[in-house]
N, C-alpha and C positions, 0 to 999 in steps of 0.2 A: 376614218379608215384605220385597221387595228392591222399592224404585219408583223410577223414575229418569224426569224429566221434561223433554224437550227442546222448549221454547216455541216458537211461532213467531217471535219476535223474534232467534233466534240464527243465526248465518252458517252452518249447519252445514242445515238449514231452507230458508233462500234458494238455498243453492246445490245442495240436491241434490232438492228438490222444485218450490221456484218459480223459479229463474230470476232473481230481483231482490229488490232489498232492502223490507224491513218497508214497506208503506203509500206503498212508493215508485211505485206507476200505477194506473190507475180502472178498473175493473171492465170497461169496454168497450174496453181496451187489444187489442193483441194480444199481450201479454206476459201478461196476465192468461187469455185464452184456451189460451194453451200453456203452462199450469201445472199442474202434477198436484195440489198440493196448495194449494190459493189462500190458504186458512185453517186455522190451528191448527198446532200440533207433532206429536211423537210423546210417547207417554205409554206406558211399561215398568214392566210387574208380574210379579214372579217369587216365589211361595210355596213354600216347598220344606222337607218336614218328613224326618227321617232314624232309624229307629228300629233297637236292636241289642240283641242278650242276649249273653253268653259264660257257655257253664258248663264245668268242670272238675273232675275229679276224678284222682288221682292216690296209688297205693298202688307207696312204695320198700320195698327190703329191702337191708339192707349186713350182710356182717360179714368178720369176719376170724377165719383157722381160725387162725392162728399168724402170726409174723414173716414168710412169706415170702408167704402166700396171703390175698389177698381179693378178694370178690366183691359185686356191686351188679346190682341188678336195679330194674325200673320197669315197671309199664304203668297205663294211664289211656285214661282215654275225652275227649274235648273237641268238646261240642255248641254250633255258635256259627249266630247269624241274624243278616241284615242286611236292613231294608226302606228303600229311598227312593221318596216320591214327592214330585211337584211340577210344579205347570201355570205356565207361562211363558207371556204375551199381549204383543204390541204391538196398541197401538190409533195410529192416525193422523189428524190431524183433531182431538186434544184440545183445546181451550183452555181453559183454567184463567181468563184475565182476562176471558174472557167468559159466566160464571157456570158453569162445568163443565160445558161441554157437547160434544160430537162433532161438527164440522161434517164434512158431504160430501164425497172428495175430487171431482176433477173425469171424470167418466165416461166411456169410451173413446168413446162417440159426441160427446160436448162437446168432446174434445180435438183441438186447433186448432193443430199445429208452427207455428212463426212460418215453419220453411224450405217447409212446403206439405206438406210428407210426409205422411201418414196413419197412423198406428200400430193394425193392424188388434188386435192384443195387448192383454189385460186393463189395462196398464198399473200404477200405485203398487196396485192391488189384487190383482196378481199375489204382491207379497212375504205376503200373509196366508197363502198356499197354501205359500211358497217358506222358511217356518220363524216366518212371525210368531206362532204359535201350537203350544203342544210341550206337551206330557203326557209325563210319565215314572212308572212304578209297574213297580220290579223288586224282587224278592226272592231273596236267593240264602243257601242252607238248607246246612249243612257238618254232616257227622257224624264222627268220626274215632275209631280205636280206636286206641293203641301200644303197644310195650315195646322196652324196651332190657337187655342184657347186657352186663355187663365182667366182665373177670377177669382179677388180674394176679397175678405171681409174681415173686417178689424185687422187688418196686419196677421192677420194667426191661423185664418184655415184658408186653405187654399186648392183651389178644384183645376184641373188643368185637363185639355186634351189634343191628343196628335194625331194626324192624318197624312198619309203620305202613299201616293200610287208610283209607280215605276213602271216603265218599258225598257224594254232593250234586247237587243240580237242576242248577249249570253245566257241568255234566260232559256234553252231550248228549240230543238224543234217542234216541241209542240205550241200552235198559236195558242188556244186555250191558257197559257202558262205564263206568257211574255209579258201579261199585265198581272203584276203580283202586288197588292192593296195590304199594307201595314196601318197597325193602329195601334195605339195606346190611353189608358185612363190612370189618371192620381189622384189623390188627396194627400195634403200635407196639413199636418198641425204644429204650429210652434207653441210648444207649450212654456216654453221661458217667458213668450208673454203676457201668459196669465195675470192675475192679479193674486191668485192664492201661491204660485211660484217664487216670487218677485216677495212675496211678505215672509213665506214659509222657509222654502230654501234660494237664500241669496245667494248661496254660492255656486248654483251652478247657474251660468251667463248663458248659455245657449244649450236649448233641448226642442230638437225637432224629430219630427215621426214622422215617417213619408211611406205609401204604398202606391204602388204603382201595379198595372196589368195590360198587356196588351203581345202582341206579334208581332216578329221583326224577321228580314232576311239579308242573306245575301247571293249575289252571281257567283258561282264555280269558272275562273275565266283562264284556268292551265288547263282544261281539259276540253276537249270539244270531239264531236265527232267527224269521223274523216268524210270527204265528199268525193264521190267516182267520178263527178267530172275533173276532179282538182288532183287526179293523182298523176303522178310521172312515173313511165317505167321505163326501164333499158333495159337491150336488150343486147344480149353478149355473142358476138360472132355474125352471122349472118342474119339478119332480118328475113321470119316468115311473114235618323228624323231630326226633324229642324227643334228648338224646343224655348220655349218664352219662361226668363225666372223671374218672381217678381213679389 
């Protein structure tokens, strides 16, 4: 739980709700009339709870046929969830020194500009609409299956490949889409261990060449699209990849 408490006594308060400082004019001022907020601070509560699992599984295999051959292989499953939720309020109007209570602010029909102007607009009770109050409850669910292949020979060229499919709720609403299948292929050649390298040029201890090809993605998980059964309205006034090196 996050609370953070801006009294009315602080300049942060005068300046951007009343106009004047702390107990500085009387109630039948006109500075008092064109005040959004006559009395109290703001008062910020933010609870925010975050719940996750990872599970993993994974079955390798390596061996070696001889001095020149060996092979490694992998695949595994990995199921992970993530939940946040948490409601965030401003309230305006708190006073804490006057025994915890919410005062009023000052109502679009009470509000009196010192220039004469008229503010036909909700006014400081616009911001409640304009993010003073947020709810968030997302859940985003990953399933994943893989495996990887190496193979090398003689210590020096080496063939590798990667597979890996994914599920998951941020992937869209289109099902078609939800299973998104990545791949990859390599070859690598260490050429430091030649025998014409190692004779020719000693000095350079490691030279390797590596090419790789394949597709990769990721979820977009800050943007989602909104759903009509999930919205809230008010209403004002009366109601009508894994990878093996080797």
């Amino acid at each position: 739980m996050d609370i953070q408490i801006i009294t009315e006594q602080t300049f942060y308060i005068a300046e951007t709700y009343r106009g004047y400082d702390f107990n500085s004019v009387s109630p039948n001022s006109k500075e008092f009339g064109a005040a959004l907020l006559p009395f109290g601070g703001e008062l910020f509560t933010n609870n925010a709870q975050q719940y996750s699992y990872n599970i993993q599984n994974k079955l390798q295999f390596s061996k070696a046929f001889n001095n020149e051959n060996r092979i490694n292989a992998l695949v595994g499953m990995e199921l992970r969830s993530s939940t946040n939720k948490g409601v965030s309020n401003t309230v305006w109007g708190y006073a804490p020194d006057r025994g915890e209570v919410i005062t009023l602010p000052t109502t679009p029909q009470a509000f009196t500009p010192i220039t004469g102007s008229k503010d036909e607009g909700w006014g400081l009770l616009k911001k409640i609409y304009d993010g003073g109050w947020r709810k968030v409850n997302t859940t985003d669910n990953y399933l994943s299956v893989f495996a990887t292949l190496a193979y090398s020979l003689k210590n020096r060229y080496v063939v590798n490949a990667n597979i890996r499919n994914d599920a998951s709720n941020r992937f869209g609403q289109d099902a078609n889409h939800r299973i998104d299948p990545t791949y990859s292929f390599g070859f690598s050649w260490r050429a430091s261990e030649e025998d014409f390298m190692k004779k020719y040029v000693k000095w350079i201890t490691t030279l390797n060449f590596r090419g790789t090809y394949g597709i990769q993605g990721n979820a977009v998980t800050r943007i989602s699209l909104p759903s009509p059964k999930s919205q809230i309205q008010i209403y004002h006034g009366n109601v009508p990849n894994h990878g093996i090196s080797v």
